[in-house]
C-alpha positions as CSV (number, residue, x, y, z in Angstrom):
1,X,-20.9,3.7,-3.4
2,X,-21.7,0.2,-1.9
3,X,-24.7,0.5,0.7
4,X,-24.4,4.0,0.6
5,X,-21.4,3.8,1.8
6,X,-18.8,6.8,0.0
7,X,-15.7,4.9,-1.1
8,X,-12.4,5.8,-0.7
9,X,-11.1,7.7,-3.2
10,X,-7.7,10.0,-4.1
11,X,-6.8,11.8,-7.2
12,X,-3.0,11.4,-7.4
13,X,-1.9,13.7,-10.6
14,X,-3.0,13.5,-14.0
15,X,-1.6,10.0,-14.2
16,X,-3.1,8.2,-11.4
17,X,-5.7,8.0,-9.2
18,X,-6.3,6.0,-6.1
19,X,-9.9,3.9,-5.7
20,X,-10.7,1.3,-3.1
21,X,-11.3,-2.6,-4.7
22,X,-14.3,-3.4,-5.1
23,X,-15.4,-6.9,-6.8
24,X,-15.7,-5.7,-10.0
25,X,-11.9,-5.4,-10.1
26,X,-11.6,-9.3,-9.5
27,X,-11.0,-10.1,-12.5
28,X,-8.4,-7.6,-13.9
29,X,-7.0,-7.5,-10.6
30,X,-6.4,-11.4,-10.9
31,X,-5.1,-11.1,-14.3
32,X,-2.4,-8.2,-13.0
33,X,-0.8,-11.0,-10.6
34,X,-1.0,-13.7,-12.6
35,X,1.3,-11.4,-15.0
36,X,3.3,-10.1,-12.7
37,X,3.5,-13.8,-10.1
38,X,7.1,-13.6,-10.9
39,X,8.0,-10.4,-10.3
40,X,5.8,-10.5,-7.0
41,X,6.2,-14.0,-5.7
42,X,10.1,-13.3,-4.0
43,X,8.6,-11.0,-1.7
44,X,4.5,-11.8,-0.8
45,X,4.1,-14.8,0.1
46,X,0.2,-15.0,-0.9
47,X,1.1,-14.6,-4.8
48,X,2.8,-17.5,-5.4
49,X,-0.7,-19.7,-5.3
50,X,-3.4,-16.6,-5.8
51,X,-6.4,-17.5,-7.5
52,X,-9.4,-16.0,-8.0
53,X,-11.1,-17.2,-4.8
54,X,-8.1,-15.6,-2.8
55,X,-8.0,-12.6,-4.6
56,X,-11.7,-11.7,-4.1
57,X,-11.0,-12.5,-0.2
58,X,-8.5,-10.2,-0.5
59,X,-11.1,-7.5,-1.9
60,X,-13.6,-8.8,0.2
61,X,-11.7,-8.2,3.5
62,X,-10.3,-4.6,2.3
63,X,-13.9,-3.8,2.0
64,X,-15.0,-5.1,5.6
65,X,-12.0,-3.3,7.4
66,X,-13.5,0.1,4.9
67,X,-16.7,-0.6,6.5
68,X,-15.5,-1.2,10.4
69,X,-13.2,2.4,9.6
70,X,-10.1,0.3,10.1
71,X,-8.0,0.5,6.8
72,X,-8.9,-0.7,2.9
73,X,-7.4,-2.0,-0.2
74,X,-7.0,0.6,-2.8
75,X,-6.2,-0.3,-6.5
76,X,-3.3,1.9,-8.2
77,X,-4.5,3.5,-11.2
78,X,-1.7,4.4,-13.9
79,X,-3.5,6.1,-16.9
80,X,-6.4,4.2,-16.1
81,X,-5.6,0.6,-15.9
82,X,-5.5,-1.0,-12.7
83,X,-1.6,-1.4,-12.1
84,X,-1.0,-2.2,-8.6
85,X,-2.5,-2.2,-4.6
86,X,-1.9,0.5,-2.5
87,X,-3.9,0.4,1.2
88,X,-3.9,0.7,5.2
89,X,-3.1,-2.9,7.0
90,X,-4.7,-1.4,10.1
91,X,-5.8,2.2,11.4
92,X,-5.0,1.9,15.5
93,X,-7.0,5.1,16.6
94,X,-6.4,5.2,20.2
95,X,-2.6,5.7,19.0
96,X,-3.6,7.4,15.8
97,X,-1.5,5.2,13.3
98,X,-1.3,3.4,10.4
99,X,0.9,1.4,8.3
100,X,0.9,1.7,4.6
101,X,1.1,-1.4,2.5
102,X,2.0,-1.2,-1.9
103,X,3.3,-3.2,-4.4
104,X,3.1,-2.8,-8.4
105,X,2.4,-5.1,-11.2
106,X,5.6,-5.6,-13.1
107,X,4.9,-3.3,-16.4
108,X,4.7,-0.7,-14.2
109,X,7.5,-0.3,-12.2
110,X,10.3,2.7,-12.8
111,X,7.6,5.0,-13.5
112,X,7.1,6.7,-10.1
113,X,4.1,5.5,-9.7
114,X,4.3,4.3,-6.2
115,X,6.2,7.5,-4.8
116,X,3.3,9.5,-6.3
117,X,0.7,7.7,-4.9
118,X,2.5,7.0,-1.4
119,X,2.7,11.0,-1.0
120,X,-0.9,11.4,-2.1
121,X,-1.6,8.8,0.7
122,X,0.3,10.4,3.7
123,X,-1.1,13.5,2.8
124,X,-4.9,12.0,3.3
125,X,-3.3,10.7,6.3
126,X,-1.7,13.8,8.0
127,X,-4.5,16.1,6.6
128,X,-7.7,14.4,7.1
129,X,-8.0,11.5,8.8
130,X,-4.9,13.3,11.5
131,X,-3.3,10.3,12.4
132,X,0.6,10.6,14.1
133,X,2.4,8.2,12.6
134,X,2.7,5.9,9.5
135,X,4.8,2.7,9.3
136,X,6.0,0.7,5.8
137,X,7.6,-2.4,6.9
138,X,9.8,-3.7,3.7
139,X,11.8,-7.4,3.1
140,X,15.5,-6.5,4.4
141,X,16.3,-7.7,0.4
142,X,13.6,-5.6,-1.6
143,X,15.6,-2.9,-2.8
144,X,12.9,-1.4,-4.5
145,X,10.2,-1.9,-1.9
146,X,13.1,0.1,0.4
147,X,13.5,2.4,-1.7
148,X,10.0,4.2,-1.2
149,X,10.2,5.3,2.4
150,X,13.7,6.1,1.7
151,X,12.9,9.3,-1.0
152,X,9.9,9.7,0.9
153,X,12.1,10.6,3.9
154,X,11.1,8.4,6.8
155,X,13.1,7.2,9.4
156,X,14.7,4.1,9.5
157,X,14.1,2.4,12.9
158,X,15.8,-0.9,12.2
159,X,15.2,-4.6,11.3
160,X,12.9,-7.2,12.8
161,X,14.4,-10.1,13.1
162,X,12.6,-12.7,11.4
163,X,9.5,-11.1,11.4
164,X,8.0,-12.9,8.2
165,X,7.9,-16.4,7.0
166,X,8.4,-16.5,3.5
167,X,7.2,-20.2,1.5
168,X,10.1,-22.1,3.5
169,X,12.4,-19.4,5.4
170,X,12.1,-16.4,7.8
171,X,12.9,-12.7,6.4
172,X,14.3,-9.9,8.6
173,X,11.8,-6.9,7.8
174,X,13.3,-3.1,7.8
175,X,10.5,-1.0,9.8
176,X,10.6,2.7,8.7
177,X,8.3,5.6,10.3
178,X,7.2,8.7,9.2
179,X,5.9,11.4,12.0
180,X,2.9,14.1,10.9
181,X,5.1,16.6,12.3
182,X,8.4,15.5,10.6
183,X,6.1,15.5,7.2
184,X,4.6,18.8,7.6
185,X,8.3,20.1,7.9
186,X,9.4,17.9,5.5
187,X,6.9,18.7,2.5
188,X,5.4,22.2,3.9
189,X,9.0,23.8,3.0
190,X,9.4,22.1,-0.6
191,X,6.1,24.3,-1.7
């Protein structure tokens, strides 16, 4: 709790578990980038010169849009040890959607981590704060990144063209969209 505030948080499996940053994280949150800068740095631009001032704004500002009801910054936890970022950019509520933003430290990748914790997400999407419709935008080059809303099942709905400015270049960003409908359907008849 901060301010008697209830925090977000979302048991995954017995493997991970979902918990909103808070500063306390700074530190091993810091120390996850700066291990995995390399890994990161190709495709958020904000890595390459993270520091610890930056990474507690980043915290900081999760917990502020937490507060105002407008998204948060949730820490992946793999058996746990903090091992990546999981949150909401934005919650629009007059159009009831979101738009889901992840990435993993580098040790932890191949695991499913992220596909287990994207599905626990949409489902506290759909099911209790009953939004319509949830977004991943993802570098036209990160494979991986791709890959997530791919065996999740959303929809495609192309490129933007230039959409991000990456150190000294534009990327083209692949939008893909995910209905509440189309993922009742879609994981109410894999029970």
């Amino acid at each position: 709790m901060v301010g008697g505030m209830v925090l977000f948080y979302l048991h995954v499996d017995d493997e991970i578990k979902l918990n909103i940053l808070q500063l306390q994280e700074l530190k091993p949150l810091h120390q996850l980038i700066s291990d995995s800068r390399e890994h990161l740095q190709p495709y958020i631009t904000w890595i390459r010169d993270a520091n610890e001032a930056s990474v507690k704004d980043f915290i900081q500002s999760g917990l502020h849009a937490f507060a105002r009801n407008q998204g948060f910054n949730a820490g992946i936890y793999y058996r746990e040890k903090l091992a990546g970022y999981i949150g909401l950019h934005y919650i629009h509520w007059s159009h009831r959607k979101t738009e889901i933003g992840y990435w993993l430290g580098a040790s932890y990748t191949g695991k499913g981590i992220m596909i287990r914790s994207c599905k626990a997400l949409l489902n506290y999407i759909f099911n209790y704060l009953h939004l319509h419709r949830v977004t991943i935008l993802c570098g036209k080059e990160n494979v991986k990144s791709r890959a997530i809303p791919k065996g999740l099942q959303f929809v495609e709905e192309g490129f933007l063209r230039d959409a991000e400015w990456l150190y000294d270049h534009y990327i083209h960003l692949v939008m893909y969209s995910m209905l509440k409908h189309e993922w009742e359907r879609i994981y109410s008849s894999k029970k």
